[in-house]
N, C-alpha and C positions, 0 to 999 in steps of 0.2 A: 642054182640059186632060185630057179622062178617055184621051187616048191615050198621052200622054209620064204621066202620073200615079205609076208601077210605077217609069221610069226612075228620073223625079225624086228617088224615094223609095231607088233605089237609092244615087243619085250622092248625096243628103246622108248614108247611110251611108260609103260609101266616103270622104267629106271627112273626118268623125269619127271614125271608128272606129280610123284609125291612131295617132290623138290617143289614145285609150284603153290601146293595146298598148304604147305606149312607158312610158303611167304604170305599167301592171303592171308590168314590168321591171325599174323605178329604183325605185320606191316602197314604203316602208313605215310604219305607224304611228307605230311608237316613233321613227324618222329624223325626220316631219314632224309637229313640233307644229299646222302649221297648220292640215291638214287630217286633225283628231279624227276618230274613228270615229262621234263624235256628228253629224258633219258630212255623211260619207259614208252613214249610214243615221237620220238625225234623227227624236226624235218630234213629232209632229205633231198635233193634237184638231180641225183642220177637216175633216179628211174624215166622221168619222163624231161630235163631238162628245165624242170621250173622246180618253185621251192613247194613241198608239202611234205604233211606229214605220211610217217609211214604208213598210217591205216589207208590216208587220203592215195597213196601212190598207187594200189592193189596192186602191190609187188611182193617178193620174198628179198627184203634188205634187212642185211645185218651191217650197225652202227658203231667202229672201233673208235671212241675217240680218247682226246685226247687224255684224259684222266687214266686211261685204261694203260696207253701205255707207256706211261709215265710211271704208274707202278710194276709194269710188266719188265720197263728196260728190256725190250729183245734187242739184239746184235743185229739180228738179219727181220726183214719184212716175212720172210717166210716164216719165222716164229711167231708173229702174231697171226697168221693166214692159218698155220698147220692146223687141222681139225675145225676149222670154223667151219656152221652149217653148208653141204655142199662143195666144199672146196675138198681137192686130194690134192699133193706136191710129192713129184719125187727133186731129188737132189743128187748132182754129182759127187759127192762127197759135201764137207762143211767149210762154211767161210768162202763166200765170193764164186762157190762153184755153181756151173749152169742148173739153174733152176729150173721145172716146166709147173704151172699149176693148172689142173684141170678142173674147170664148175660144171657140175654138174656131167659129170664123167666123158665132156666132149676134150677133144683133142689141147695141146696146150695155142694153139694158134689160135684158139676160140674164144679166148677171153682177153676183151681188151682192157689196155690198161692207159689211168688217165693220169695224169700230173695238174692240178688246177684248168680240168675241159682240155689239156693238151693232151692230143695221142700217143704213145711211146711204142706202140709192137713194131718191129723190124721191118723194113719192107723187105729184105732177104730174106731173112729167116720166118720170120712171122711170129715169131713168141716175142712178149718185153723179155729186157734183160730185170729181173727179179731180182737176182741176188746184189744187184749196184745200186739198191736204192736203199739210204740211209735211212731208218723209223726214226731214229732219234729227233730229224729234223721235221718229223710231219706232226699237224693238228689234229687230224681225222681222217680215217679211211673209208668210205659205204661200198659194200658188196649187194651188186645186185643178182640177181641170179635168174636167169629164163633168158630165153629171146631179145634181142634190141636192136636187130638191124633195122627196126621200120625208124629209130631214133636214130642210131650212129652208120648203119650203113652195113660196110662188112667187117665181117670175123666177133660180133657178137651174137654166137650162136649159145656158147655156155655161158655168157654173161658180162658186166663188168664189171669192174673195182678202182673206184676214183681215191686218190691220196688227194690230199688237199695239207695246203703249206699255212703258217699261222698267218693273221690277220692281227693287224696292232689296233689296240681300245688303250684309252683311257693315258694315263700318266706313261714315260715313258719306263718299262719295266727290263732293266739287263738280266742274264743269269749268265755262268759258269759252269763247267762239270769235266771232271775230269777223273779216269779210273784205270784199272788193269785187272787183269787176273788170269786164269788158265791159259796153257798155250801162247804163252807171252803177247795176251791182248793190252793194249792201251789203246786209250780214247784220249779225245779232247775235243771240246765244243766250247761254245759261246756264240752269245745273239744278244738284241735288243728288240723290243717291238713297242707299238704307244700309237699315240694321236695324238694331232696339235691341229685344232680348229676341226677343219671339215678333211683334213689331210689324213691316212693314217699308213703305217710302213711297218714291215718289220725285215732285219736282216738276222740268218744265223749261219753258224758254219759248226761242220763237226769233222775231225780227224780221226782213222780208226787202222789200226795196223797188230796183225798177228803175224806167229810163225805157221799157224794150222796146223792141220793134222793129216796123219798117214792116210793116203790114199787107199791104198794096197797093204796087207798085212806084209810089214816087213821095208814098205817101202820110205820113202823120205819127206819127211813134212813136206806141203805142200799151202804155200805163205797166201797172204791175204792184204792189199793196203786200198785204202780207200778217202779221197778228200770229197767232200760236199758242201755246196752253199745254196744255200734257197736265199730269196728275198721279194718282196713283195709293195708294192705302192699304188696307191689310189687315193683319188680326192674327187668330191661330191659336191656339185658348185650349187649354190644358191634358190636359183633355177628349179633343178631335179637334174638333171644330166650327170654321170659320173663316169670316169675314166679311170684304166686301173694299168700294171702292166706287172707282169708276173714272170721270174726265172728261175732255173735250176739247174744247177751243173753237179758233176760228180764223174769224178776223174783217178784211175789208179792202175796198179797191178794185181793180175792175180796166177798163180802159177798151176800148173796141174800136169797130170800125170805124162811126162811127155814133151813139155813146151812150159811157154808162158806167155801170156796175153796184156798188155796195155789196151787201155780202157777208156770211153768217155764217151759219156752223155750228158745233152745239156738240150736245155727246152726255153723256147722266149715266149712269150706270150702277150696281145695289148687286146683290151674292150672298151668298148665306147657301151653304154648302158642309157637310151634315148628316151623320156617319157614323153610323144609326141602329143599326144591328146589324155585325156584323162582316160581312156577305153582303148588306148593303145599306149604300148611299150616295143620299142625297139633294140637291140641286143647286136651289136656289129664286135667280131674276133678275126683275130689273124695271129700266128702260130708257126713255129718253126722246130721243128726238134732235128737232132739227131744221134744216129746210134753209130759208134765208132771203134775199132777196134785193130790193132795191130799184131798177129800172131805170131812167133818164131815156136817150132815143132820140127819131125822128123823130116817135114815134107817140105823142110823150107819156109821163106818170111810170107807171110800171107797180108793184105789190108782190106780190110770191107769195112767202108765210109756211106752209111745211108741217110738223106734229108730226108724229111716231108714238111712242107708248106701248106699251109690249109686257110680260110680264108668261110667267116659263117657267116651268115647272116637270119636273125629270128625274130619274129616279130607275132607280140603276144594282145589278142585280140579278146576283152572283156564282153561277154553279152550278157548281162543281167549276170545269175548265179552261175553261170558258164563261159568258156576258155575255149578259144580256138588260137592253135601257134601253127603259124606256117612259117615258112624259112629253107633257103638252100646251102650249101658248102660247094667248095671248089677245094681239092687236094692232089698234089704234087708229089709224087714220090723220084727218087736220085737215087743212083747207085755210081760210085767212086770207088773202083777195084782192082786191086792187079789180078783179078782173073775177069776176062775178057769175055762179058756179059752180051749176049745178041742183043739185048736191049736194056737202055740206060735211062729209061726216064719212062713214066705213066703218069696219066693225070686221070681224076676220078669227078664227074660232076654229077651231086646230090639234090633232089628236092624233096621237103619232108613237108607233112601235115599232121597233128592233132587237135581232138577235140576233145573236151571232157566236159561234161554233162551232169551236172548236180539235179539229179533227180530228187532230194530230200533224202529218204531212207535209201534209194537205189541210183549207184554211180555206174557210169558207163564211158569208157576213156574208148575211144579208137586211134588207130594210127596207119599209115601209111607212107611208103616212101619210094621213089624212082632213082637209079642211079646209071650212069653209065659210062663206062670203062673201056681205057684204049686196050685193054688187053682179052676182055672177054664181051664186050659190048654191053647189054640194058640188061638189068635186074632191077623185080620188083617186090617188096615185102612189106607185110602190114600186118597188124594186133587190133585183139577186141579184147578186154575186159573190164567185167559189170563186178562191184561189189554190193552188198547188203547188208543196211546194220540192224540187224537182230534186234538190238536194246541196247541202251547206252555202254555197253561193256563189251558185245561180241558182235564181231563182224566178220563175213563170209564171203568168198573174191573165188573166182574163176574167171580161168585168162585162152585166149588162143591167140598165137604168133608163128610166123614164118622167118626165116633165116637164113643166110649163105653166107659164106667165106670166102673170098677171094682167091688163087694160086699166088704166091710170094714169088720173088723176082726169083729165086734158088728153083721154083717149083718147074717155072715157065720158059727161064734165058740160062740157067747153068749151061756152059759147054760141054756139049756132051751128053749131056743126061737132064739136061730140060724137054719139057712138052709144051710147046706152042699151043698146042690142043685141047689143053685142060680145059673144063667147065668146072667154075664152081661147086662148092658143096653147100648142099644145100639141105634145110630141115623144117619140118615142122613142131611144134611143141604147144601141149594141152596138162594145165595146171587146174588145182584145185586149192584153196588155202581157206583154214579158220584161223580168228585171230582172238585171244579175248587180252582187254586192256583194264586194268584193277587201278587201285591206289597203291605205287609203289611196289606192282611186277605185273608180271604178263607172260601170257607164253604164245604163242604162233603154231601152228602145221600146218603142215602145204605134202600136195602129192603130185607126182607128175609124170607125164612120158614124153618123149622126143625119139622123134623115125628122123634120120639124116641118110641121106643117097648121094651118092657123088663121091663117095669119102677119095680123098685123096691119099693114096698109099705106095711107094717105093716098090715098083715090077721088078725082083731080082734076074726076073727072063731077059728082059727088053732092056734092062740099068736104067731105066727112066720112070719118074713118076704117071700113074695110069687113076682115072676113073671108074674103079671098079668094084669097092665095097662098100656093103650098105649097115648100118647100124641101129640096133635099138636100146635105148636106157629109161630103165626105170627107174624112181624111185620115191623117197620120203623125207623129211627133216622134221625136227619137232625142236624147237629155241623157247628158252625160258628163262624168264630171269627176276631178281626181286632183292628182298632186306629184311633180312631177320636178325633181329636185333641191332648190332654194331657189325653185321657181317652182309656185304655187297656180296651177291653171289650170280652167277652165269654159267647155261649149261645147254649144250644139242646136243642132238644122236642124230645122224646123215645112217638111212640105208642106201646102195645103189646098184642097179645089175646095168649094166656096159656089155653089151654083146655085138659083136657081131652077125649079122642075121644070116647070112651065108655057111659059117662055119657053127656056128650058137657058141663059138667060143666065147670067154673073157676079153674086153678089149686091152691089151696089154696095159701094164703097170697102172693100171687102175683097181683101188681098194674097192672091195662092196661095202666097207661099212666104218664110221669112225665117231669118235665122240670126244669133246670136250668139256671141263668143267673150271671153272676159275671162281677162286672164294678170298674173298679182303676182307679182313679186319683190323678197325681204327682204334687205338686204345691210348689215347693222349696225348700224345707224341711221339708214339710209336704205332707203326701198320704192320700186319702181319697177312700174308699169302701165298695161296698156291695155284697152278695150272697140272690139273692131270687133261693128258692128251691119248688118246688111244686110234692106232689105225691099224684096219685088220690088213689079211694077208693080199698079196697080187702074183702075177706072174709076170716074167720080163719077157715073154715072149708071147709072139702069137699063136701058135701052137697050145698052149696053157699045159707045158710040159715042166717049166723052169720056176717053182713056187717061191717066192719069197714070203716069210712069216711077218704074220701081224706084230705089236709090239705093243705097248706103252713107255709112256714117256711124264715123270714126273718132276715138275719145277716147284722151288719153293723160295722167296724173298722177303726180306725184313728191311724197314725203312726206320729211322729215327732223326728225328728233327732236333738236333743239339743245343740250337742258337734260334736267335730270330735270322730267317734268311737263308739257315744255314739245313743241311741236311745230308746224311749217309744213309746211300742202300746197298743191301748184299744181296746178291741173285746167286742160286745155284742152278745151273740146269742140267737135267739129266739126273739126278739126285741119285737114282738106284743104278749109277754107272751100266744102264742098258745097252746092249751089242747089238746092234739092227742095220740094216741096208736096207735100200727102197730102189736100188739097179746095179747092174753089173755094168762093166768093160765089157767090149766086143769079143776078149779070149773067156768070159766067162767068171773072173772075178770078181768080189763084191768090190762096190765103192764106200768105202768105210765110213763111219760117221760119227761127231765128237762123242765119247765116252762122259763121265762128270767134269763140269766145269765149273767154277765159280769166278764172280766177277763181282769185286769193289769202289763204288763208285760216289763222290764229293759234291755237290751241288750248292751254288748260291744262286738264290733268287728264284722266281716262277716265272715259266713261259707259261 
């Protein structure tokens, strides 16, 4: 890879970039409602935990929201993840089966995942469970990408990705929706959201049950059921002080090859939001999640029941045209198992600092953090980056950060094949990013590398997890997007080399390279779209003997609004009924994945 690397990185400019130059052209603000100037420079609070824009963040965030995928309807979150800048996913098979995503070509335990500022990655296992969280029910998704442990602590080495659940404005507004199609999918949802006074809520719930699909060529569908309910409340007194409290559950089955699994996750969440003095704001959270599961497989009934309790506190400190936020967390992690864990409980205590520095033309964010842990004692990690804005249109950002992941309770207390011993894994990362922001598009590139030591990898000598491989990833992204004419359009190319530095292998089932494109158009009452997705090839092993090939994947949808209120969309995915896998079973089998689908779906009212 590291000798065509420069080309590659040329040739997905050269794909986009002309995509960019015709939006400047045709495009203007006030011409395209669709794509707001909120849109093309959105704010954002996961990069650094307060609200700015994305120029203002000098970060690499890409912004799913909710408009997007409302026209998109994906099934699974991984449909709207697959190909976005930086992100690669493999999948067990389709519908409900174990997901991994990897940003920025680090491990899947490196990227955390949030639910409204709540945690969700496993304390066993260490990955979110991805494939149980329902899109239908979210407002917005930000992907951030780089380094964040000086912000969250550990296992944001490859990045995060906050979902965020709707917020009720204005009049109270219900919807409806209900559909089926391929694979004997049905759905069903409904919600309300609004504000009354200084109060505002919203509740929804969505239902979603398949038969799926073949694991195995030849083998037996393998089903999919899924209940979810988000909801949301806060009110804003008089005063300034405001108080919120925020949940989500999502509870079901899912079968696979082998067994079948009962399911549930559920996250509570309460903030108090302080404005103590005009030059200070206070921010107190407390948080409960957990990850739940009940297996029956060859090996017999299994239960892993994991909490974490966390408990923040931040406090944002005005000096003239600059920001200082300091703040610590306390987190509690629980394991409840019928496999008999040496150790059943960690607690983690954090304290963070940032500054940001409005220099005028040149910004300069620092950060830093202390943490320390019953299981591996103190770690310390912290970021510098300075942007610069050129002229009111382009701006130029480079960043340096440090990182580590934690060992997960599996890593450390499994019976048997735990390591007491582990030490974190640990990374550094050094970015470069141009941004240019227009009337009505923009496009972003960023370059980067990341050295990580410590990797934590599975000793098939000793059967227990060791500290012993070191890794290097390079790569590139290049994100654009704009309006020409009546057509909303969005487009990356991710290059990436994942190596091993020991072996120079590939790091397993990771792509080097992928690309998305997504094009809307509005014509009355009716919308018209497509997502092509392309991810090149990987290998399922580390050896890089076992290739799996690249593929594309093309989606197309049509919406038509019949009535007032009322409205039908049709999604097909997979359109060119494409044959691909992205991992085998341990005897060497592909894990198969859905073929063309379509999906019919009824709507009253707008969330």
């Amino acid at each position: 890879m590291q000798g065509d690397f420069l080309p590659r990185i040329a040739g997905a400019a050269a794909f986009v970039m002309p995509f960019t130059l015709i939006a400047a052209e045709t495009t203007t603000v006030a011409d395209q409602p669709l794509l707001a100037a909120a849109t093309i420079n959105p704010i954002v609070v996961t990069p650094t935990l307060t609200s700015r824009t994305v120029d203002e963040s000098l970060s690499s965030v890409t912004v799913i929201d909710r408009e997007r995928i409302d026209r998109q309807q994906p099934r699974e979150l991984s449909d709207l993840l697959r190909g976005q800048p930086g992100i690669d996913l493999t999948s067990n098979g389709a519908f409900g089966k174990n997901t991994s995503v990897f940003t920025r070509g680090t491990g899947s335990e490196s990227t955390v995942l949030l639910i409204d500022g709540i945690r969700m990655n496993s304390a066993t296992g260490g990955a979110p469970a991805w494939q149980f969280l329902s899109p239908q029910l979210l407002d917005r998704v930000e992907i951030v990408r780089g380094p964040r442990s000086s912000v969250y602590g550990s296992d944001a080495v490859g990045g995060v990705v906050q979902a965020f659940t709707p917020e009720g404005e204005g009049e109270a507004s219900p919807w409806i929706q209900f559909g089926g199609g391929s694979f004997r999918q049905r759905e069903f949802g409904a919600g309300v959201a609004g504000s009354e006074g200084n109060t505002s809520y919203s509740i929804a719930h969505n239902y979603f049950e398949t038969d799926g699909v073949r694991l195995r060529r030849g083998g037996d569908r393998k089903g999919f059921r899924n209940n979810a309910t988000v909801g949301r409340l806060s009110h804003r007194f008089e005063q300034g002080p405001e108080i919120g409290i925020t949940g989500f559950r999502s509870e079901g089955r899912t079968e696979f090859d082998g067994g079948v699994s009962d399911y549930k996750l559920q996250a509570i969440g309460a903030r108090a939001a302080l404005p103590v003095t005009n030059w200070w704001d206070a921010l107190v959270t407390m948080s409960e999640s957990r990850d739940e599961a009940d297996t029956e497989d060859a090996f017999g009934f299994s239960r892993f029941d994991t909490k974490r309790r966390e408990a923040r506190l931040q406090n944002s400190l005005y000096l003239d045209r600059h920001e200082l936020v300091l703040g610590g967390d306390f987190r509690r992690d629980e394991v409840d198992s019928t496999t008999d864990f040496d150790e059943r409980r960690r607690d983690n205590t954090g304290a963070f600092a940032q500054l940001f520095v409005d220099g005028g033309d040149l910004d300069v964010q620092l950060a830093g953090r202390w943490d320390d842990d019953d299981a591996f004692g103190e770690e310390t990690t912290g970021s510098i980056a300075v942007g610069y804005q050129l002229d009111d249109r382009h701006r130029a950002r480079a960043s340096f950060g440090t990182a580590f992941r934690a060992p997960t309770f599996n890593d450390l207390y499994f019976p048997g094949f735990g390591n007491p011993d582990l030490s974190p894994e640990r990374s550094r990362s050094t970015e470069l990013g141009f941004r240019a922001t227009h009337e009505g598009w923009f496009w972003d590139l960023s370059a980067y590398q990341t050295y990580v030591r410590n990797l934590i990898v599975f000793d098939s000598v000793v059967l227990r997890p060791e500290n012993v491989d070191r890794a290097r990833i390079r790569g590139a992204e290049l994100v654009a997007g704009g309006v020409i004419d009546d057509w909303t359009l969005q487009g990356s190319v991710s290059v990436t080399d994942p190596r091993d530095r020991d072996t120079r292998n590939r790091i397993r089932r990771r792509s080097t390279h992928s690309l998305r494109l997504e094009a809307d158009r509005q014509l009355g009452r009716v919308s018209l779209g497509a997502t092509v997705v392309y991810q090149g090839d990987r290998y399922d092993d580390a050896a890089n003997t076992d290739r799996l090939s690249g593929f594309p994947l093309f989606n197309a949808r049509v919406s038509w609004e019949f009535s007032e209120n009322w409205s039908t969309r049709l999604t097909v995915d997979n359109l060119l009924d494409r044959d691909y896998a992205v991992a085998r079973f341990f005897d060497g089998d592909r894990y198969e994945q859905a073929g063309r689908s379509a999906f019919l779906s009824v709507r009253y009212g707008h969330r």
